[in-house]
PyMOL commands that place a pseudoatom at each C-alpha (Angstrom):
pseudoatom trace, name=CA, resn=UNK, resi=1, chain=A, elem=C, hetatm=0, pos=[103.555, 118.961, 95.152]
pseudoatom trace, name=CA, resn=UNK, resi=2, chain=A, elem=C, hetatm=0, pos=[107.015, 120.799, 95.419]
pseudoatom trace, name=CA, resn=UNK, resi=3, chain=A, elem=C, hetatm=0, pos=[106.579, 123.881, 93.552]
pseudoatom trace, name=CA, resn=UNK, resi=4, chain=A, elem=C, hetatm=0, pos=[102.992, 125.461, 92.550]
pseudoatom trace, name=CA, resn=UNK, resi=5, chain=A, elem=C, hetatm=0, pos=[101.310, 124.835, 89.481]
pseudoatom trace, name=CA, resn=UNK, resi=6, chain=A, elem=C, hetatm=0, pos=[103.189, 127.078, 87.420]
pseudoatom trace, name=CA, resn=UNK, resi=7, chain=A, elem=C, hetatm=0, pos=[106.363, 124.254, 87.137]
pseudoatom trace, name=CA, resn=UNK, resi=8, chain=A, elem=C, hetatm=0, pos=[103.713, 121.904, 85.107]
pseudoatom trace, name=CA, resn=UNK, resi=9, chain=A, elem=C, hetatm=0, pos=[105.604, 119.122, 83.508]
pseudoatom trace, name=CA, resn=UNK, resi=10, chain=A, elem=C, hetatm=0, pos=[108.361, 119.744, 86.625]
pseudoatom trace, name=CA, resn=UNK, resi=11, chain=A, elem=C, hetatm=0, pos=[105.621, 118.635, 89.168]
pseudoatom trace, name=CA, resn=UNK, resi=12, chain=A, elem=C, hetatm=0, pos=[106.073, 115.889, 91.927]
pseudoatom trace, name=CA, resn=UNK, resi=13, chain=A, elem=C, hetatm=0, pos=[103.250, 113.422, 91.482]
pseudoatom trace, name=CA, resn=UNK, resi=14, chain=A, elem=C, hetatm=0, pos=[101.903, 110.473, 92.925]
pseudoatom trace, name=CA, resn=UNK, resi=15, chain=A, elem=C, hetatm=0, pos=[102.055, 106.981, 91.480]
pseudoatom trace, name=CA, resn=UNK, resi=16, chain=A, elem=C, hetatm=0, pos=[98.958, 104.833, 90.660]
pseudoatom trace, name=CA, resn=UNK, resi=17, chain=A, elem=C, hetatm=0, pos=[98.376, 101.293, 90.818]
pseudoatom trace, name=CA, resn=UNK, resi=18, chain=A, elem=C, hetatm=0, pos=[95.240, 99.100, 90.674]
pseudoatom trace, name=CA, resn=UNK, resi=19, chain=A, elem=C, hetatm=0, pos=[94.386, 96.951, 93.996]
pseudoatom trace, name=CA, resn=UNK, resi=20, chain=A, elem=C, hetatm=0, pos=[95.789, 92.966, 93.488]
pseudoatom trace, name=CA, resn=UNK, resi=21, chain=A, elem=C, hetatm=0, pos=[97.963, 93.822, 90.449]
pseudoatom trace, name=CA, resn=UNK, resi=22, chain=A, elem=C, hetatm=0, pos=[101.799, 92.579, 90.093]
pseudoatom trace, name=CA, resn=UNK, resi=23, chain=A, elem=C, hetatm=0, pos=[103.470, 95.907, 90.554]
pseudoatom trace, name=CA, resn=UNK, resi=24, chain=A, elem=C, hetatm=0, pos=[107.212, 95.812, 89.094]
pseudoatom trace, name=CA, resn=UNK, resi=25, chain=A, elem=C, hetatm=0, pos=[110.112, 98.421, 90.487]
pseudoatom trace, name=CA, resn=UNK, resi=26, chain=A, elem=C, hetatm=0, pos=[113.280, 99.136, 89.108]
pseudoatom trace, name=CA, resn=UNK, resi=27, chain=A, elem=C, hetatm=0, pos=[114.942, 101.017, 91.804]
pseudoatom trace, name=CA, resn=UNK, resi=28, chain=A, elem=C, hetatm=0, pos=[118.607, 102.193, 91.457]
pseudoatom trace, name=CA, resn=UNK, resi=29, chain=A, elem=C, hetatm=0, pos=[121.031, 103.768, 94.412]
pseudoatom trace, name=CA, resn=UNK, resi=30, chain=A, elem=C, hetatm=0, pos=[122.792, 106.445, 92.099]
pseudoatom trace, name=CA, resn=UNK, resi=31, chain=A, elem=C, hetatm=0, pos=[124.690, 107.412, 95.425]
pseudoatom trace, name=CA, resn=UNK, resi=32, chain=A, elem=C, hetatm=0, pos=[127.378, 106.432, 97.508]
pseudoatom trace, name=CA, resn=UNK, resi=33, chain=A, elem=C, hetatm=0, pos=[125.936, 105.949, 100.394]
pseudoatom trace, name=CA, resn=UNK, resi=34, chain=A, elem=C, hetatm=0, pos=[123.248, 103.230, 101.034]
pseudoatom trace, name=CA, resn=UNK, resi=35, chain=A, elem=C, hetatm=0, pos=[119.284, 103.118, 101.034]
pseudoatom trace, name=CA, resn=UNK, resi=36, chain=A, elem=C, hetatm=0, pos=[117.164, 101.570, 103.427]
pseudoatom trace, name=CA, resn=UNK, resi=37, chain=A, elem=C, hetatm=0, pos=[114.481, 101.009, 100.731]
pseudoatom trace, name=CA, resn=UNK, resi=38, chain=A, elem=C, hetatm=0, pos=[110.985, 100.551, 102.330]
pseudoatom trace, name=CA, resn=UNK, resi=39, chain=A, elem=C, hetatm=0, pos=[107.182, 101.270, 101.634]
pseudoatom trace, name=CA, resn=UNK, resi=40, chain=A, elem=C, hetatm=0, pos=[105.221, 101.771, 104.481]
pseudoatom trace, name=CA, resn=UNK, resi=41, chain=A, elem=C, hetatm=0, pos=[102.282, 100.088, 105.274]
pseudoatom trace, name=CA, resn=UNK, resi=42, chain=A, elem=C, hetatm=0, pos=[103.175, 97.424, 102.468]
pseudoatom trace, name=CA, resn=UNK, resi=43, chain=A, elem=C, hetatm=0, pos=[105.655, 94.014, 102.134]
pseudoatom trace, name=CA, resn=UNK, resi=44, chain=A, elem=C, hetatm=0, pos=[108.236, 93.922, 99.104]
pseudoatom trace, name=CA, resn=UNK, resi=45, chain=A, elem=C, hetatm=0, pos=[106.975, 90.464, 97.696]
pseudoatom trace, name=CA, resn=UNK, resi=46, chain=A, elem=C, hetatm=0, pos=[110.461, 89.702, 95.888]
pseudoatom trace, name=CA, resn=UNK, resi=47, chain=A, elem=C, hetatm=0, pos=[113.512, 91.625, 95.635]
pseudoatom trace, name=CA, resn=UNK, resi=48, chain=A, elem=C, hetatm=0, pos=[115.918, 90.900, 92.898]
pseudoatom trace, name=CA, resn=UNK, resi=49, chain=A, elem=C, hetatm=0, pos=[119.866, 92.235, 92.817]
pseudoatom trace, name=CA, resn=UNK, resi=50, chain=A, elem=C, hetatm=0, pos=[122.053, 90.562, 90.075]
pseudoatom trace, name=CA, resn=UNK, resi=51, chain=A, elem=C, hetatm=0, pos=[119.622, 87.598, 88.448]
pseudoatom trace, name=CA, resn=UNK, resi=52, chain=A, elem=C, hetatm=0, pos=[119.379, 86.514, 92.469]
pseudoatom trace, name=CA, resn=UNK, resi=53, chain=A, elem=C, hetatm=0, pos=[116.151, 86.707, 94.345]
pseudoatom trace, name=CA, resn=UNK, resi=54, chain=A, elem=C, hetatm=0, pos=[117.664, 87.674, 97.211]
pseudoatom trace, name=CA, resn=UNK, resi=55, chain=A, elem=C, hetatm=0, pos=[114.159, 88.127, 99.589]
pseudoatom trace, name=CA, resn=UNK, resi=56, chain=A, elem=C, hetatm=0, pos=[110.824, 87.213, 99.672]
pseudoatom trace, name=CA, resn=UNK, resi=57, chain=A, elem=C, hetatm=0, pos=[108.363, 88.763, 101.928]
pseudoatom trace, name=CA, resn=UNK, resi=58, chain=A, elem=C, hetatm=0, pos=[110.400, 91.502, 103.777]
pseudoatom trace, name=CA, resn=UNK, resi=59, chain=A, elem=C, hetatm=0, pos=[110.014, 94.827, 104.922]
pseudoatom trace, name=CA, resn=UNK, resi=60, chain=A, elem=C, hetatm=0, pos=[112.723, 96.372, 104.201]
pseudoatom trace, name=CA, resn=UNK, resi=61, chain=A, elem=C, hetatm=0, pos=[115.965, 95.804, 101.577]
pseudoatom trace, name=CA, resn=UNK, resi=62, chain=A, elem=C, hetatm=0, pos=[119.320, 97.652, 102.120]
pseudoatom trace, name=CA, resn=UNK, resi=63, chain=A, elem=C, hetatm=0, pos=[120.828, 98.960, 98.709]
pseudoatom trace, name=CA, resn=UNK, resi=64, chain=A, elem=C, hetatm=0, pos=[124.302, 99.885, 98.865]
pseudoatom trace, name=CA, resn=UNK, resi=65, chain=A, elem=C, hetatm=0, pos=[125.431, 102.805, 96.763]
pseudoatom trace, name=CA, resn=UNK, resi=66, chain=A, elem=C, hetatm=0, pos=[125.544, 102.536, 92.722]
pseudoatom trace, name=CA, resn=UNK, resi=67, chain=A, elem=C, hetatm=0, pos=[123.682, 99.228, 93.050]
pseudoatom trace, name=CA, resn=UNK, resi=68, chain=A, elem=C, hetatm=0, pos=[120.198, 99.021, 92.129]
pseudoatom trace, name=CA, resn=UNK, resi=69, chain=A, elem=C, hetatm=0, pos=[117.549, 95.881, 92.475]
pseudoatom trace, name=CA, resn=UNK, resi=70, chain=A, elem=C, hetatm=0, pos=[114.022, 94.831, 91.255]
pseudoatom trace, name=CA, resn=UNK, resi=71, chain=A, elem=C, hetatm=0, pos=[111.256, 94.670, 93.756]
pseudoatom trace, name=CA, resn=UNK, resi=72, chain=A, elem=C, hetatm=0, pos=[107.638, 92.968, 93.144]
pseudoatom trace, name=CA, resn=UNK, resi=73, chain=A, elem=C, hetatm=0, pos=[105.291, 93.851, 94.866]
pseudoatom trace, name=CA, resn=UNK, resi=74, chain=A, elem=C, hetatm=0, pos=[101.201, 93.863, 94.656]
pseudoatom trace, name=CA, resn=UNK, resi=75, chain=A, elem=C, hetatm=0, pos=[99.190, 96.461, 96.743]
pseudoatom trace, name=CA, resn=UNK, resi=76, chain=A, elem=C, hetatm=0, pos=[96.351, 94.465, 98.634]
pseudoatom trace, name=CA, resn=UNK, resi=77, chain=A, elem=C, hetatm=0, pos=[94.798, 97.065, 99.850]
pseudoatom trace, name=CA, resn=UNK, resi=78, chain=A, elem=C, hetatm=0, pos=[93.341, 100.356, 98.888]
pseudoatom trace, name=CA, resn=UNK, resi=79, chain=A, elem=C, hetatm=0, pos=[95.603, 103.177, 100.601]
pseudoatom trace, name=CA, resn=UNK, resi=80, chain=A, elem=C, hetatm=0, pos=[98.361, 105.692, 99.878]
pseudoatom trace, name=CA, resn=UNK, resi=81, chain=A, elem=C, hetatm=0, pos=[101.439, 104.033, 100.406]
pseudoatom trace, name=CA, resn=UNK, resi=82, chain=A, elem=C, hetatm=0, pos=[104.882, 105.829, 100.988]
pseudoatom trace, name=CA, resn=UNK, resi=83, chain=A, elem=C, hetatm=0, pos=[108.005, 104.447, 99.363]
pseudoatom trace, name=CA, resn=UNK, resi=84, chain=A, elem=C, hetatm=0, pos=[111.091, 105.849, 102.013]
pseudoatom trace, name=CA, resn=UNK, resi=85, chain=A, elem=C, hetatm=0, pos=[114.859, 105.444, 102.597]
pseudoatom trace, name=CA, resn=UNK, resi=86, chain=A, elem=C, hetatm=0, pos=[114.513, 104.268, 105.847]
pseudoatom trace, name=CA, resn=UNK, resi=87, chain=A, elem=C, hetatm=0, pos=[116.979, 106.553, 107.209]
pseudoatom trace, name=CA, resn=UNK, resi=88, chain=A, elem=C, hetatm=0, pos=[114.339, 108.511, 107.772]
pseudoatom trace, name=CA, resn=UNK, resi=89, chain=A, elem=C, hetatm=0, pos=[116.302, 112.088, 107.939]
pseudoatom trace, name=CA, resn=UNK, resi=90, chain=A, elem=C, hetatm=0, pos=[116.526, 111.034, 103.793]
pseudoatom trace, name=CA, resn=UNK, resi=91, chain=A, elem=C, hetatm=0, pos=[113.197, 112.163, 103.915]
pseudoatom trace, name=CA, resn=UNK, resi=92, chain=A, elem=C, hetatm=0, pos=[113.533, 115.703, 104.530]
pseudoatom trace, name=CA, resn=UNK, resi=93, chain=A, elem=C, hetatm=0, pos=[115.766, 116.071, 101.719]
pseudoatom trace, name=CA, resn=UNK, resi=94, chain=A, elem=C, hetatm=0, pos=[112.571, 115.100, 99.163]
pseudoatom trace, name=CA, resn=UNK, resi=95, chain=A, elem=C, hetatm=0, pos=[113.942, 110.881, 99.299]
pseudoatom trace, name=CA, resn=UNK, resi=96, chain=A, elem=C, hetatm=0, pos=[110.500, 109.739, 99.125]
pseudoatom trace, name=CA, resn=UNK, resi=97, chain=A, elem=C, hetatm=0, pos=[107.732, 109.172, 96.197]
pseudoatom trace, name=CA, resn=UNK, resi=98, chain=A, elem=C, hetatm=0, pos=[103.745, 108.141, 97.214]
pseudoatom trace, name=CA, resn=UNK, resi=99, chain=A, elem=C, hetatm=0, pos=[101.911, 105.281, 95.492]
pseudoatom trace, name=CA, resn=UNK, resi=100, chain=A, elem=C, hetatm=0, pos=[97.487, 105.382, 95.535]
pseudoatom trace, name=CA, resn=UNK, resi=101, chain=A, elem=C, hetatm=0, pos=[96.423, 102.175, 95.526]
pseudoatom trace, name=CA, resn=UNK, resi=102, chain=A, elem=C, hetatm=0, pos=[92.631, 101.469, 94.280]
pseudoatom trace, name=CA, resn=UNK, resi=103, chain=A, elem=C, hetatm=0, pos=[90.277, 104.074, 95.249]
pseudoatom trace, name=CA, resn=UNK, resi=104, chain=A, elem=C, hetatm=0, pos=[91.245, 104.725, 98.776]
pseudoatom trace, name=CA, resn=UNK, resi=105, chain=A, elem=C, hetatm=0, pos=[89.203, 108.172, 99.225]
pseudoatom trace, name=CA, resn=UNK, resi=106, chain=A, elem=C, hetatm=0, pos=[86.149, 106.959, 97.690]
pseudoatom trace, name=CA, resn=UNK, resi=107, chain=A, elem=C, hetatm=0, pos=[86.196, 109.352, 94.400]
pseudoatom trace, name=CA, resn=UNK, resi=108, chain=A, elem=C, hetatm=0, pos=[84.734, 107.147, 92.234]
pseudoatom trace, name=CA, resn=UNK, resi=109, chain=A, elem=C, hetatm=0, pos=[80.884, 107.773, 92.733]
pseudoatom trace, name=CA, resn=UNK, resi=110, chain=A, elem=C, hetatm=0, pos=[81.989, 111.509, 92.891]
pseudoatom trace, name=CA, resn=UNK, resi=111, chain=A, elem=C, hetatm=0, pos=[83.937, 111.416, 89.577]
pseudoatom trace, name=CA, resn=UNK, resi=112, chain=A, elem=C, hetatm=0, pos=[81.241, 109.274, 87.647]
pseudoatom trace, name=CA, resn=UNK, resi=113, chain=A, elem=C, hetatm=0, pos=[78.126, 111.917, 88.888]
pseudoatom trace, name=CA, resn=UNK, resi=114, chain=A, elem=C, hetatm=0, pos=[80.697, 115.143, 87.642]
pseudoatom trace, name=CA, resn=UNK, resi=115, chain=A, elem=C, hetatm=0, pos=[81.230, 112.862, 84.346]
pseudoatom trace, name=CA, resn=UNK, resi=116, chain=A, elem=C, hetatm=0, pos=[84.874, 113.288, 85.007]
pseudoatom trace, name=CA, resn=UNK, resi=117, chain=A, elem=C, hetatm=0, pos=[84.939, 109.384, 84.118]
pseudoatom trace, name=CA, resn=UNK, resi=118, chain=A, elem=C, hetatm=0, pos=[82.379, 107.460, 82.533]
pseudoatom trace, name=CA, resn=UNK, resi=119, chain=A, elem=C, hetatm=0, pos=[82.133, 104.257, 85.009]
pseudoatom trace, name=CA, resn=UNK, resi=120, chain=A, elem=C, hetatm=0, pos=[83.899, 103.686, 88.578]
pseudoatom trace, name=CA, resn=UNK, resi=121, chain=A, elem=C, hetatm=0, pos=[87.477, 102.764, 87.685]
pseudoatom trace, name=CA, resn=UNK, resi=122, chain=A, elem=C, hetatm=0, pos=[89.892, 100.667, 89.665]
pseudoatom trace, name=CA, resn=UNK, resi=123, chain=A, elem=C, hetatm=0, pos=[92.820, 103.069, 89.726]
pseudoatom trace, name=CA, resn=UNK, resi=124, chain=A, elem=C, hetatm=0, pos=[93.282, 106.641, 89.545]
pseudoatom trace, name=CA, resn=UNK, resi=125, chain=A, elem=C, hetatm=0, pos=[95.244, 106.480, 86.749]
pseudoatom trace, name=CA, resn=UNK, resi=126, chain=A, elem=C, hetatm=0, pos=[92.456, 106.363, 84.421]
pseudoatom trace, name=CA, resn=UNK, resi=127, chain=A, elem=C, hetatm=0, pos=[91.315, 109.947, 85.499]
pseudoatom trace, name=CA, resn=UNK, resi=128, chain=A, elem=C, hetatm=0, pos=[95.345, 111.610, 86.164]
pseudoatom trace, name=CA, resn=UNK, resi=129, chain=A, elem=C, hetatm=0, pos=[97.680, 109.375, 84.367]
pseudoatom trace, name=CA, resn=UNK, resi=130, chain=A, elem=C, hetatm=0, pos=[101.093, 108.326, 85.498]
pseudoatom trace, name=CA, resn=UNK, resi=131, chain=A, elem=C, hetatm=0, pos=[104.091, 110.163, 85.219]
pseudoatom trace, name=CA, resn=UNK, resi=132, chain=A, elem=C, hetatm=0, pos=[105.333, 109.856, 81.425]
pseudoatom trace, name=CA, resn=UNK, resi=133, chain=A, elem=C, hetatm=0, pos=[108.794, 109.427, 82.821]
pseudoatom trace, name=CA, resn=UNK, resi=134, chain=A, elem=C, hetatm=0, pos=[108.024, 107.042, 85.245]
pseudoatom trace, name=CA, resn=UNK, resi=135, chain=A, elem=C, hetatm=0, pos=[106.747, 104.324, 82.863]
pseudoatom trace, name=CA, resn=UNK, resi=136, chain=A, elem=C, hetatm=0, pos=[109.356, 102.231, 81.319]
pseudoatom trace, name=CA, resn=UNK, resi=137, chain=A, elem=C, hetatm=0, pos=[108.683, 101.266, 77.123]
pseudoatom trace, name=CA, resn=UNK, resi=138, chain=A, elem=C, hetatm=0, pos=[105.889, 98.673, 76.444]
pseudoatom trace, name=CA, resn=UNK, resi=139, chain=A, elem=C, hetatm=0, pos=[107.143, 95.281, 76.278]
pseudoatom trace, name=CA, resn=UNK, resi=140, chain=A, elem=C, hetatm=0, pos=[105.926, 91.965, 75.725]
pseudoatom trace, name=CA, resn=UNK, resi=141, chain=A, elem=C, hetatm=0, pos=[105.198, 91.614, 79.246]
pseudoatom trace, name=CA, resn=UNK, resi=142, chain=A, elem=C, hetatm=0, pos=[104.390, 94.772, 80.162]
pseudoatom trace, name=CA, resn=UNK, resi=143, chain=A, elem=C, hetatm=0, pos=[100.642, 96.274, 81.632]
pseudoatom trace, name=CA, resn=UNK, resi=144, chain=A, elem=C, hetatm=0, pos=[99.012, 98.874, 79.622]
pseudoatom trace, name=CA, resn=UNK, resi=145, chain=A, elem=C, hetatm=0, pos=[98.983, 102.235, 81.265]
pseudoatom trace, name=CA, resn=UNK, resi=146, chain=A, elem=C, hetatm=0, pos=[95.352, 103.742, 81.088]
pseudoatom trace, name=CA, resn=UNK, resi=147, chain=A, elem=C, hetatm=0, pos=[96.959, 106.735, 80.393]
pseudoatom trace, name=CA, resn=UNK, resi=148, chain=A, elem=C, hetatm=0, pos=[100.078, 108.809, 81.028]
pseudoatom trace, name=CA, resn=UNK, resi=149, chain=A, elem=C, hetatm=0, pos=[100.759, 112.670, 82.304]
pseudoatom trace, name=CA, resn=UNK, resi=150, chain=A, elem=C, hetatm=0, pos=[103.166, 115.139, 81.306]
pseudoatom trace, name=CA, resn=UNK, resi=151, chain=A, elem=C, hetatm=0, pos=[106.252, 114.809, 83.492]
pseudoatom trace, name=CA, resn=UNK, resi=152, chain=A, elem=C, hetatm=0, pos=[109.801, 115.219, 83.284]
pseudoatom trace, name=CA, resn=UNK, resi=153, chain=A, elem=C, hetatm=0, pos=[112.420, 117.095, 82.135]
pseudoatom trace, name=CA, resn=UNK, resi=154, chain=A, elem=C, hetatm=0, pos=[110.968, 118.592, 78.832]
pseudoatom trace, name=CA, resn=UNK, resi=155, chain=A, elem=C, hetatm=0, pos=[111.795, 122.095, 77.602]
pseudoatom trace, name=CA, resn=UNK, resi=156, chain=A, elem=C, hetatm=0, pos=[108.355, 124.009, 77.619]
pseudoatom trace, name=CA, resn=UNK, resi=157, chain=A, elem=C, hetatm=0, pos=[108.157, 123.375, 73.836]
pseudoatom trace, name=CA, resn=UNK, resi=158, chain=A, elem=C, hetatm=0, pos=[108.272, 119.500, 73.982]
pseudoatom trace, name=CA, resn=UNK, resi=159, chain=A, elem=C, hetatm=0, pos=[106.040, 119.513, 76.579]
pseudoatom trace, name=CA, resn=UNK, resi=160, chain=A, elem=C, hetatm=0, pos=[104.091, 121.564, 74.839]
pseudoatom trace, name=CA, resn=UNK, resi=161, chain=A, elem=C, hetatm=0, pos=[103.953, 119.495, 71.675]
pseudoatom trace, name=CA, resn=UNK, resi=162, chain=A, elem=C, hetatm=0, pos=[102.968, 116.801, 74.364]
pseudoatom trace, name=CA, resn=UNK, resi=163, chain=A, elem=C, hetatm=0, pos=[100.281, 118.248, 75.249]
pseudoatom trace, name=CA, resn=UNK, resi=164, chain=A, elem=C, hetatm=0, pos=[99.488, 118.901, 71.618]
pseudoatom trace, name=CA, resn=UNK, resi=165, chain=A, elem=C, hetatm=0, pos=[99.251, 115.647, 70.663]
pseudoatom trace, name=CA, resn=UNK, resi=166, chain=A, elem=C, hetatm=0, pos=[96.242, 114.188, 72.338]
pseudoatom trace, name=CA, resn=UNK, resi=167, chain=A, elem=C, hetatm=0, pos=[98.049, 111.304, 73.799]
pseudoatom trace, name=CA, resn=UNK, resi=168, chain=A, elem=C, hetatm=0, pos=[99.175, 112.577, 77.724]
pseudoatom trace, name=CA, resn=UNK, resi=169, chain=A, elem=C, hetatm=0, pos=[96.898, 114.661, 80.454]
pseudoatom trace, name=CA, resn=UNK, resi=170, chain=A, elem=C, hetatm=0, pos=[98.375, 117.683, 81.119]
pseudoatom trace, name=CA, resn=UNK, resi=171, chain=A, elem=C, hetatm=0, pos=[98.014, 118.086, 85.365]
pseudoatom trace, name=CA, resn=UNK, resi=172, chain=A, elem=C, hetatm=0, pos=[97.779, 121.840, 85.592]
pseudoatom trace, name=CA, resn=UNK, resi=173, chain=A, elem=C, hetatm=0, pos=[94.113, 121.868, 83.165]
pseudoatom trace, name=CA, resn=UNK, resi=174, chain=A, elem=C, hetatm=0, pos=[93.144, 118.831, 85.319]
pseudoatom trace, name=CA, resn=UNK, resi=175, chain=A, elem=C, hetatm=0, pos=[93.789, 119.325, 88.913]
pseudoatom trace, name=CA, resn=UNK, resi=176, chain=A, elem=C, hetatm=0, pos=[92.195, 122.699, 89.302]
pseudoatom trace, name=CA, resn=UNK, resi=177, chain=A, elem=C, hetatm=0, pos=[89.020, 121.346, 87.929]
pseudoatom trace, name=CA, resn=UNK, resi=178, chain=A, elem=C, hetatm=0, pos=[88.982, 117.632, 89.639]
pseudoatom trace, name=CA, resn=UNK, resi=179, chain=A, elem=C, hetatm=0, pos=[89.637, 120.122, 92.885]
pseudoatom trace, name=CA, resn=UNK, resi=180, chain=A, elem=C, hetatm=0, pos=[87.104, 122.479, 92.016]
pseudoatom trace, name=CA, resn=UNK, resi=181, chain=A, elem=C, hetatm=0, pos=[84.665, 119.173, 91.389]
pseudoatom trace, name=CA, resn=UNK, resi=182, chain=A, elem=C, hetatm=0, pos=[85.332, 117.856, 94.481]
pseudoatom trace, name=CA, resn=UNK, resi=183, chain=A, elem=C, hetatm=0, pos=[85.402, 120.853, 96.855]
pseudoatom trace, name=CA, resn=UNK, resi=184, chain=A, elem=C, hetatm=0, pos=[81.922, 122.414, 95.259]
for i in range(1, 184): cmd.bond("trace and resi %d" % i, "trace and resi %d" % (i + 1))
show_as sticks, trace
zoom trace
């Protein structure tokens, strides 16, 4: 994370995805100069700009600036995966998000014997949530989300009603205890 606990719903936070699941990306350049979109460790299946498959099977896609593309993609193995600019100096400036594939640091057994979750599960996700801004409406197409977190940029009070609801995991109750599970 960027900031400490205290920013809640302003948190950076990883992205889960289940092993050998079609994983969709809707990626868009909002700058003027170009992005040398890649995820390490992992091959963009298809990439999409303007109803064109323009790539199957590559590493990396160049995305000039105010242009944006579709990539699918499916995570074969279980890992954390980093998407970059591949100009890698973007990364210093915070250009960079991390996807957990599967179970890649064995927490399952560990989660099911704390009761944190009730049977192994084949993506994080189930236990943290995604980001609620990072998931796009439900369509007819569309996976299910196990569930989703508290992120984005909500005034304290809407995040607060959020949280009141029922319906979103709010990080900064769950990470101190999953940590406090897992370090004891």
């Amino acid at each position: 994370p960027w900031n400490g606990i205290e920013h809640k719903q302003y948190q950076s936070q990883l992205l889960f995805v289940e092993n050998d699941q079609h994983v969709r990306l809707f990626i868009e350049n909002a700058g003027n100069e170009p992005v040398f979109f890649h995820i390490v460790g992992e091959i963009l299946d298809r990439v999409t700009q303007g109803n064109r498959v323009q790539s199957a099977a590559t590493e990396t896609w160049l995305l000039g600036g105010s242009q944006g593309m579709i990539v699918d993609l499916v995570f074969d193995e279980p890992g954390a995966y980093a998407a970059v600019n591949h100009d890698y100096a973007a990364i210093y400036t915070g250009a960079a998000t991390v996807f957990v594939a599967g179970d890649p640091f064995g927490l399952n057994p560990v989660l099911v014997e704390k009761g944190v979750i009730p049977a192994p599960v084949a993506s994080y996700a189930y236990a943290l949530g995604n980001p609620s801004d990072a998931v796009p409406p439900m369509g007819m197409n569309s996976i299910a989300h196990p569930a989703l977190n508290i992120h984005g940029l909500y005034t304290d009070e809407v995040a607060s009603e959020m949280q009141a609801s029922g319906d979103y995991v709010a990080l900064w109750e769950v990470i101190p205890v999953v940590a406090e599970i897992l370090t004891s």
